[in-house]
mmCIF file as gemmi writes it, N, C-alpha and C atoms, coordinates in Angstrom:
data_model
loop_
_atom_site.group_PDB
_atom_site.id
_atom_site.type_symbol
_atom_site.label_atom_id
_atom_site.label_alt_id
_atom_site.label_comp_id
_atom_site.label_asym_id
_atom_site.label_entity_id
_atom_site.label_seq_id
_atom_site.pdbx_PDB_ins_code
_atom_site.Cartn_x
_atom_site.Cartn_y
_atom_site.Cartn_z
_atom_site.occupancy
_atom_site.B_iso_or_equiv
_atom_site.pdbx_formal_charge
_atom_site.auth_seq_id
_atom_site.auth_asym_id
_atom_site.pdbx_PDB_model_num
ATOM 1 N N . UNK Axp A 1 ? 0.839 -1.177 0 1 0 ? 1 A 1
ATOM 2 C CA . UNK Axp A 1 ? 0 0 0 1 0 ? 1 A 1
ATOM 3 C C . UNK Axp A 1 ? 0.887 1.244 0 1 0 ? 1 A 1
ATOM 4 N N . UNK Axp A 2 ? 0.709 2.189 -1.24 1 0 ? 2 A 1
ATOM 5 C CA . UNK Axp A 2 ? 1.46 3.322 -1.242 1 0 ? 2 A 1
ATOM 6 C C . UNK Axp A 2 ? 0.632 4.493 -0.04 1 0 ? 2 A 1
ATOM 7 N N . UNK Axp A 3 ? 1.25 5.264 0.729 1 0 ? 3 A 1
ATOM 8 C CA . UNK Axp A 3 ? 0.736 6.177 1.869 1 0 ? 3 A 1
ATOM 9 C C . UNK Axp A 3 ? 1.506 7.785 0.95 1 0 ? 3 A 1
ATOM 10 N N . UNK Axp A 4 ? 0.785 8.398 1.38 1 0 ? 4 A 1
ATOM 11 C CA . UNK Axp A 4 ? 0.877 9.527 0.835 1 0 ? 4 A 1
ATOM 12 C C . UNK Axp A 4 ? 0.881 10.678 2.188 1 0 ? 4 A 1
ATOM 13 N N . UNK Axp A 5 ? 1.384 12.101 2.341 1 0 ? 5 A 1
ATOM 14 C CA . UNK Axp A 5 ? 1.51 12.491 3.572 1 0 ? 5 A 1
ATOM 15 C C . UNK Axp A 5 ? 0.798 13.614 3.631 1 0 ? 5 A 1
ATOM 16 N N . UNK Axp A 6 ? 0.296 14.462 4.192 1 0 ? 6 A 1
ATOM 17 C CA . UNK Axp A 6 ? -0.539 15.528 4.315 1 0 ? 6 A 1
ATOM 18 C C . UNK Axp A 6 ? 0.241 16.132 5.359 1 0 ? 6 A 1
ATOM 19 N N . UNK Axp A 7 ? 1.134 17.846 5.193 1 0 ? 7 A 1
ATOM 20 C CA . UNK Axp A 7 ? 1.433 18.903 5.747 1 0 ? 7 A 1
ATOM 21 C C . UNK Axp A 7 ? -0.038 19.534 6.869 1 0 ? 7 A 1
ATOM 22 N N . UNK Axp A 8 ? 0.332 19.66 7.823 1 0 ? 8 A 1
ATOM 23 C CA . UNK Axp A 8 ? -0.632 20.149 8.533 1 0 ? 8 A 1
ATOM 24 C C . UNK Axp A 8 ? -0.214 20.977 9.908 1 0 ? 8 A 1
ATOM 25 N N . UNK Axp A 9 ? -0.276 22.255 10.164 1 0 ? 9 A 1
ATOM 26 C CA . UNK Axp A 9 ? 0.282 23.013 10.902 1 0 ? 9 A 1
ATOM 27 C C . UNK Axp A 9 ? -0.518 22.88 12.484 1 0 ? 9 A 1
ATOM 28 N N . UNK Axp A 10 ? -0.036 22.6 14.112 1 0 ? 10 A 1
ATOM 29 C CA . UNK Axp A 10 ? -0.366 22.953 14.891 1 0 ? 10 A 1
ATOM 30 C C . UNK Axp A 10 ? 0.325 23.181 15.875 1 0 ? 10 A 1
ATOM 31 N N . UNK Axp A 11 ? -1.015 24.216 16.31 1 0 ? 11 A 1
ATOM 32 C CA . UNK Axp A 11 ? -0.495 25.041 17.458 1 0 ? 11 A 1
ATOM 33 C C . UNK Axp A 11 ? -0.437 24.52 19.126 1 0 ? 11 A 1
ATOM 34 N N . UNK Axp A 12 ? 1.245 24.028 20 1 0 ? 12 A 1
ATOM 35 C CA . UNK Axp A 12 ? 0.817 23.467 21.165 1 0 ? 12 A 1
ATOM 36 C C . UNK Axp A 12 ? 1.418 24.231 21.999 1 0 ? 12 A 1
ATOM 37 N N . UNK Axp A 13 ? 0.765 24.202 23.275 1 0 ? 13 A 1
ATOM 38 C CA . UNK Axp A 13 ? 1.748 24.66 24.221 1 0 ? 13 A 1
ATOM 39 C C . UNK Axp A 13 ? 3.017 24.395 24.105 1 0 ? 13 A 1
ATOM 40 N N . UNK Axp A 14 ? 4.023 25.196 24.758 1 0 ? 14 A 1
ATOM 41 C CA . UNK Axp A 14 ? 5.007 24.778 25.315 1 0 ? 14 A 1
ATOM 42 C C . UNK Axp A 14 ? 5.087 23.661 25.842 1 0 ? 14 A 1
ATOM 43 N N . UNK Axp A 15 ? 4.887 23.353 26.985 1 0 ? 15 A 1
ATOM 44 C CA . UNK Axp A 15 ? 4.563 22.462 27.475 1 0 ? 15 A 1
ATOM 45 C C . UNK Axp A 15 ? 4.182 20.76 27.234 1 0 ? 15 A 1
ATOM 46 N N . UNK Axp A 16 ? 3.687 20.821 26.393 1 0 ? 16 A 1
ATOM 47 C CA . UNK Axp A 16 ? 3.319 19.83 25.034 1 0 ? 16 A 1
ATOM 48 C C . UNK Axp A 16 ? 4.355 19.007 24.104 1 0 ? 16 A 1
ATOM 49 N N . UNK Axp A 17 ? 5.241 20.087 23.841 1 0 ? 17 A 1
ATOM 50 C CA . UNK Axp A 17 ? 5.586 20.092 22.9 1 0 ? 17 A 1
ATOM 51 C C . UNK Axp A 17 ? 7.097 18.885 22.834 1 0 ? 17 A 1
ATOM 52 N N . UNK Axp A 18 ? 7.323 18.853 23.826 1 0 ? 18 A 1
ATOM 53 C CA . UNK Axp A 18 ? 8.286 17.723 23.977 1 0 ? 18 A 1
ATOM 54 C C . UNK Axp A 18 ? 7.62 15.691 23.687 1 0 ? 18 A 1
ATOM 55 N N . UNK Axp A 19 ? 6.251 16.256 24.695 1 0 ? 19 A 1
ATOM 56 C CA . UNK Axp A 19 ? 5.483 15.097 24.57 1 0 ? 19 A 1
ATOM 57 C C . UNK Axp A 19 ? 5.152 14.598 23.157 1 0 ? 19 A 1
ATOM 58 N N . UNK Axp A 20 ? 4.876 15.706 22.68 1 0 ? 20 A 1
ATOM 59 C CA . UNK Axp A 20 ? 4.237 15.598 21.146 1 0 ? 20 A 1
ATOM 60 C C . UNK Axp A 20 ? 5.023 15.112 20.361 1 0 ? 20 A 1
ATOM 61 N N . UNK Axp A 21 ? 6.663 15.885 20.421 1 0 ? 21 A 1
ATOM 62 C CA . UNK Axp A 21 ? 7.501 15.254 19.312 1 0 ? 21 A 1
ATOM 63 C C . UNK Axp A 21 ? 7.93 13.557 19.642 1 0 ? 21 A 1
ATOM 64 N N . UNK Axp A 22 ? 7.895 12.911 20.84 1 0 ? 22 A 1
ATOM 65 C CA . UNK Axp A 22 ? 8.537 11.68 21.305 1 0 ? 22 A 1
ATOM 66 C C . UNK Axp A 22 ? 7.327 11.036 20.766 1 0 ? 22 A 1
ATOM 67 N N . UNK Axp A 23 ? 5.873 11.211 20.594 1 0 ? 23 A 1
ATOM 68 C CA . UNK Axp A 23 ? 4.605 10.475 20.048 1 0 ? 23 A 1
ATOM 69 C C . UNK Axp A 23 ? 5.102 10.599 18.694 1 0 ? 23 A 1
ATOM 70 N N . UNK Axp A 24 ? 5.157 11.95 17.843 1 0 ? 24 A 1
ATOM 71 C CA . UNK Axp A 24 ? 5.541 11.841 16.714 1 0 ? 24 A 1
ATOM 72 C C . UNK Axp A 24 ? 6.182 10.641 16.217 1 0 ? 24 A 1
ATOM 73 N N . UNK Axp A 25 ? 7.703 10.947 16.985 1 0 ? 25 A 1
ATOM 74 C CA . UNK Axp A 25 ? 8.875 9.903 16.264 1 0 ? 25 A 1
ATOM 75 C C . UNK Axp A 25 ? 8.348 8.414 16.942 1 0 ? 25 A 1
ATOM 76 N N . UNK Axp A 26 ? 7.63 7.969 17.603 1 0 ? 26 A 1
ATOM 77 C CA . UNK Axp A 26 ? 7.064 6.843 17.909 1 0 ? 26 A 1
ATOM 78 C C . UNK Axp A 26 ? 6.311 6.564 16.697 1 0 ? 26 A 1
ATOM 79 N N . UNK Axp A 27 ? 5.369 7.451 16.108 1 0 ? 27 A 1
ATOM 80 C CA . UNK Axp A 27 ? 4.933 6.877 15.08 1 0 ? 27 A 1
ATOM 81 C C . UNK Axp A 27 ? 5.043 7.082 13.641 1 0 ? 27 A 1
ATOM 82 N N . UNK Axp A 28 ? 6.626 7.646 13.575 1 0 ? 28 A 1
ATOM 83 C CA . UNK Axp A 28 ? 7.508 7.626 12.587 1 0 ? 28 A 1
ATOM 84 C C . UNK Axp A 28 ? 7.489 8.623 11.514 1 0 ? 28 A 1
ATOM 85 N N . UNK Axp A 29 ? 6.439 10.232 12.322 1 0 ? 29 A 1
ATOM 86 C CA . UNK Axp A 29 ? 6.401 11.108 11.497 1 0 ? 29 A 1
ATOM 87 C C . UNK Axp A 29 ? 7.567 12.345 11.424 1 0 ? 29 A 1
ATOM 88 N N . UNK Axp A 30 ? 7.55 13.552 10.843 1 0 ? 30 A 1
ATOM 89 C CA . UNK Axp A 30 ? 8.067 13.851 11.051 1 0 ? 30 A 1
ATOM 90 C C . UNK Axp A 30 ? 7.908 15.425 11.441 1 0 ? 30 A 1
ATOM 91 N N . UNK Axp A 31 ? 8.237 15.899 12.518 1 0 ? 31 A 1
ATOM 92 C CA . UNK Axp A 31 ? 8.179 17.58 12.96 1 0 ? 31 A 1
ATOM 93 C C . UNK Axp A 31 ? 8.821 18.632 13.154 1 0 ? 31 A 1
ATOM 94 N N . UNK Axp A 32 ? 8.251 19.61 12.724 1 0 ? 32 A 1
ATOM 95 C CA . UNK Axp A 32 ? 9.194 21.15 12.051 1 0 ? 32 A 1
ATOM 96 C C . UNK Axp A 32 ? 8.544 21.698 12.506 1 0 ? 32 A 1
ATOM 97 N N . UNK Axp A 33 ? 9.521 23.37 13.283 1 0 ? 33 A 1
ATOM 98 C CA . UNK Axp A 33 ? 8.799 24.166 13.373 1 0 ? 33 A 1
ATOM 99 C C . UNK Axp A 33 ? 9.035 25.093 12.446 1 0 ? 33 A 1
ATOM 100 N N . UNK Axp A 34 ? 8.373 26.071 12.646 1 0 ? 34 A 1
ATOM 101 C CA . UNK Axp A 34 ? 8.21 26.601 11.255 1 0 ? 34 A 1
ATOM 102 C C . UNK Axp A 34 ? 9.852 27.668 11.412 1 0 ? 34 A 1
ATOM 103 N N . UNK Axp A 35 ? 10.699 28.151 12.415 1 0 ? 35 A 1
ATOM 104 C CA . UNK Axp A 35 ? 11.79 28.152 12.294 1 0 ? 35 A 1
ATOM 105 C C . UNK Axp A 35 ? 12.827 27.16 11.32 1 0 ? 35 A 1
ATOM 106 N N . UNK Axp A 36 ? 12.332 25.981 11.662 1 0 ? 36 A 1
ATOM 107 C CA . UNK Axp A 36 ? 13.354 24.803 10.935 1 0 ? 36 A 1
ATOM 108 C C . UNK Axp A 36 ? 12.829 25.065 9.233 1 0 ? 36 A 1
ATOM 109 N N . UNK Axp A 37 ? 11.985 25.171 9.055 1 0 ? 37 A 1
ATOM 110 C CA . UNK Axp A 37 ? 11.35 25.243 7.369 1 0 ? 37 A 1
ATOM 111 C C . UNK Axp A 37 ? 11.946 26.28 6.849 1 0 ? 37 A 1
ATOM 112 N N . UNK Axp A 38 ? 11.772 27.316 8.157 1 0 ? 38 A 1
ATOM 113 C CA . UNK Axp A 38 ? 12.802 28.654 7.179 1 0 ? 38 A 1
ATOM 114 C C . UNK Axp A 38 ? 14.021 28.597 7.414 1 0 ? 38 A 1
ATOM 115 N N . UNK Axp A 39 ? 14.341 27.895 8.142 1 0 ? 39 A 1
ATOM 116 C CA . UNK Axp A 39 ? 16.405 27.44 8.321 1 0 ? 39 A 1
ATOM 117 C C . UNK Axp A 39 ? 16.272 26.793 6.748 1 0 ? 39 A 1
ATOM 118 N N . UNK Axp A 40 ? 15.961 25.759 6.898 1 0 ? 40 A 1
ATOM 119 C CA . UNK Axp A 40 ? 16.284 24.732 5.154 1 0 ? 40 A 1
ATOM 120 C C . UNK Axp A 40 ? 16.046 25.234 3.926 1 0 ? 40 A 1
ATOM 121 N N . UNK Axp A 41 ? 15.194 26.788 4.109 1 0 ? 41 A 1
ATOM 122 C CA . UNK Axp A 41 ? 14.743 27.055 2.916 1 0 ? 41 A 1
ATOM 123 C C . UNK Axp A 41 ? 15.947 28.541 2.619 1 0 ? 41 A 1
ATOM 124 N N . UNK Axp A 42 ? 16.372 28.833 3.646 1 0 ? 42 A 1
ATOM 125 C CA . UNK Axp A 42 ? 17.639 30.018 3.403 1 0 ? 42 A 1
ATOM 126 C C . UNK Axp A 42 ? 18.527 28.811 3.007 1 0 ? 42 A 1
ATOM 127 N N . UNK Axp A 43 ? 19.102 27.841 4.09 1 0 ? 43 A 1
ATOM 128 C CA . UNK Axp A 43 ? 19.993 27.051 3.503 1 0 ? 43 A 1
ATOM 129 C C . UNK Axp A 43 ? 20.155 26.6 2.272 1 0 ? 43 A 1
ATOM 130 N N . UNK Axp A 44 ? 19.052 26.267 1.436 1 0 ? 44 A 1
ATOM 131 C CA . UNK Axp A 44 ? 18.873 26.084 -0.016 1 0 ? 44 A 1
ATOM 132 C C . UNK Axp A 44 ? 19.009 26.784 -0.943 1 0 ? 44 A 1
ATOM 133 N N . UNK Axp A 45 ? 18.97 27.902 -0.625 1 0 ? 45 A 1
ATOM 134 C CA . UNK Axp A 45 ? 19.174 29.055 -1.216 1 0 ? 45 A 1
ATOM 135 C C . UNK Axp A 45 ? 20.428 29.47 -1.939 1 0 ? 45 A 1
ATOM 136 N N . UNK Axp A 46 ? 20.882 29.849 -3.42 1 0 ? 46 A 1
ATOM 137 C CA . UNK Axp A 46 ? 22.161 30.44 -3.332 1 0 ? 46 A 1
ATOM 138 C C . UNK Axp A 46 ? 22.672 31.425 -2.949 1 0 ? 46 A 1
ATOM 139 N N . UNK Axp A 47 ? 24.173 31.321 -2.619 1 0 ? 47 A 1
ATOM 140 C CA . UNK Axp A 47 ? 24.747 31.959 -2.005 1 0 ? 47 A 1
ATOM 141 C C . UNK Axp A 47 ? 25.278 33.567 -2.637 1 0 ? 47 A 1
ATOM 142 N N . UNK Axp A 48 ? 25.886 32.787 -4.064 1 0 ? 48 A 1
ATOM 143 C CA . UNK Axp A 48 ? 26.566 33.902 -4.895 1 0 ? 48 A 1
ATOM 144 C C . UNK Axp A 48 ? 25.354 34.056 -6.015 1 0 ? 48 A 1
ATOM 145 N N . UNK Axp A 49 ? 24.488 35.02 -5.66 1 0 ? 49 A 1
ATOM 146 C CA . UNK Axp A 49 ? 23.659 35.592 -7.426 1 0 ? 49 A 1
ATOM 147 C C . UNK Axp A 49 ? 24.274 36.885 -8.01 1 0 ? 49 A 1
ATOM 148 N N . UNK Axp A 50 ? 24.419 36.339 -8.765 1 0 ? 50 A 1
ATOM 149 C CA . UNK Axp A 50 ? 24.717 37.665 -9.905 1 0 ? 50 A 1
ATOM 150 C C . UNK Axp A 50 ? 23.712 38.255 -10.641 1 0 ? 50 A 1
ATOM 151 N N . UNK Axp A 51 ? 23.963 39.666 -9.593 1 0 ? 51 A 1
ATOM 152 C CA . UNK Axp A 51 ? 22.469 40.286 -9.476 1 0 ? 51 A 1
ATOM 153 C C . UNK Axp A 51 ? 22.847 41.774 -8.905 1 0 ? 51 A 1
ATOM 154 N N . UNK Axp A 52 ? 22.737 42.399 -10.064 1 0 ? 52 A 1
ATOM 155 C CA . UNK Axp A 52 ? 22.901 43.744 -8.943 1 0 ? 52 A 1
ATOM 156 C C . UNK Axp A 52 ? 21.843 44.329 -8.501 1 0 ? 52 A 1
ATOM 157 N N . UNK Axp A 53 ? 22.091 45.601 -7.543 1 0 ? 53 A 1
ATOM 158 C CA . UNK Axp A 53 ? 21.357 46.146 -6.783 1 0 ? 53 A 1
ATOM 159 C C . UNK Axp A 53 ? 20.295 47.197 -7.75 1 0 ? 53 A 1
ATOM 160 N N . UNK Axp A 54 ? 20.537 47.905 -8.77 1 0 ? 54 A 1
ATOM 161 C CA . UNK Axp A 54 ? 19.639 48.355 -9.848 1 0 ? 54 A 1
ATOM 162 C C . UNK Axp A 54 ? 18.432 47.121 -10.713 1 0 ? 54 A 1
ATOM 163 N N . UNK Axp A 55 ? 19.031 46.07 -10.805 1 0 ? 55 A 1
ATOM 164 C CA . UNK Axp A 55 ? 18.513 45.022 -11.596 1 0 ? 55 A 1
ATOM 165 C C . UNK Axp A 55 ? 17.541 44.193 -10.568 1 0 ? 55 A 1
ATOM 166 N N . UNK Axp A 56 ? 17.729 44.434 -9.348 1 0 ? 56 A 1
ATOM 167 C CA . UNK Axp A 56 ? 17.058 44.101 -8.057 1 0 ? 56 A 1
ATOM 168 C C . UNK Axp A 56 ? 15.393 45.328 -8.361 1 0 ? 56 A 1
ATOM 169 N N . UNK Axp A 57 ? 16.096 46.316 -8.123 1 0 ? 57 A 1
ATOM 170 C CA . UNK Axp A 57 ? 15.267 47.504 -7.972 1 0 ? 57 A 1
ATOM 171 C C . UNK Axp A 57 ? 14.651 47.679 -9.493 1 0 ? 57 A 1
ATOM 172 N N . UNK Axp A 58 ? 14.619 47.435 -10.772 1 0 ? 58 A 1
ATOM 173 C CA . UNK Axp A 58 ? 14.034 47.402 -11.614 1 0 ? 58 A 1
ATOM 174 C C . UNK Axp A 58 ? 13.142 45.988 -11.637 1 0 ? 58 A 1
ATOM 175 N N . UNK Axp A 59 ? 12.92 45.15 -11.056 1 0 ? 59 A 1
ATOM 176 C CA . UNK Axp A 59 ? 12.343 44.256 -11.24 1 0 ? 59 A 1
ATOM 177 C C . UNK Axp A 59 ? 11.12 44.554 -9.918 1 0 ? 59 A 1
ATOM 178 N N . UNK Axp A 60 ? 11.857 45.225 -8.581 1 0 ? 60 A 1
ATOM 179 C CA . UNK Axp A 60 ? 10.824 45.542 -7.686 1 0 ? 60 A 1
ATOM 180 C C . UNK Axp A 60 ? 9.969 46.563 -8.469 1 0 ? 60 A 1
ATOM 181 N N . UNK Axp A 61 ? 10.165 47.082 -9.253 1 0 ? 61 A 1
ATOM 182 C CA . UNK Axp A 61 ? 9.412 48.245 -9.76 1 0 ? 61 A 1
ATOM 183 C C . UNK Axp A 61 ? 8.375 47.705 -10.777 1 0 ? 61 A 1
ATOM 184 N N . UNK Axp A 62 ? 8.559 46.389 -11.767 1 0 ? 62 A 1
ATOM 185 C CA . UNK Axp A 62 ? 8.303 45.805 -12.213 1 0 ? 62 A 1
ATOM 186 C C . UNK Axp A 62 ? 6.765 45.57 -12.134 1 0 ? 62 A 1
ATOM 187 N N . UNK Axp A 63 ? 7.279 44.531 -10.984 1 0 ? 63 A 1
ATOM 188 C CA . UNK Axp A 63 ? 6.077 44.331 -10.157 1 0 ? 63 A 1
ATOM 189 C C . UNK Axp A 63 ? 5.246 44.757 -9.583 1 0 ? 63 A 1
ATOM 190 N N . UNK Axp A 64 ? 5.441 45.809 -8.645 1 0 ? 64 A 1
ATOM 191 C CA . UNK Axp A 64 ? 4.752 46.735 -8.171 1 0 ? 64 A 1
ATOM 192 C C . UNK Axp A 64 ? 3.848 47.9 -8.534 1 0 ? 64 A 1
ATOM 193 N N . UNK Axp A 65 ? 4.742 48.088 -9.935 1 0 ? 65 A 1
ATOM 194 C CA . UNK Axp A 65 ? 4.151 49.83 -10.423 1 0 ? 65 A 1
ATOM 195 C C . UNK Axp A 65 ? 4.132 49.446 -11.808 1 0 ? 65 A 1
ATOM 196 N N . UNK Axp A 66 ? 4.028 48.569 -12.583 1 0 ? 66 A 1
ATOM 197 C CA . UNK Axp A 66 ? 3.851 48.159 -13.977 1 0 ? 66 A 1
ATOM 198 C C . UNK Axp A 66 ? 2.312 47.413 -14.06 1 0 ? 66 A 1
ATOM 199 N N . UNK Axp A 67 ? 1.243 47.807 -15.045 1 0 ? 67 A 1
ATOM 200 C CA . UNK Axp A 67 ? 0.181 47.03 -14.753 1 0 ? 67 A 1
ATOM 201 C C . UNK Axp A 67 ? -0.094 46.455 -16.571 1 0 ? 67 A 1
């Protein structure tokens, strides 16, 4: 049987929250807080873009004030 996973965000106490993750990894899921999602997603990120600061600012303008 293929299982498929569903993202689902909640909110626990403090308090909780130790309990919650040791149930988690008991039943072999896995938990992020939403700190860790934005750690992996800077980490992924490149480092060196070649990109200047005008070509930055013409594209914010782009978007914003071009219809």
């Amino acid at each position: 049987m293929s299982a498929s996973t569903k993202g689902i965000y909640l909110e626990l106490p403090v308090s909780d929250f130790k309990f919650f993750t040791t149930l988690a990894k008991k039943m072999g899921w896995n938990v992020k807080t939403k700190k860790n999602i934005l750690d992996s997603f800077i980490e992924s990120r490149p480092k060196d873009i070649e990109i200047s600061d005008d070509e930055i600012l013409d594209e914010i303008y782009d978007v914003r004030y071009k219809k």
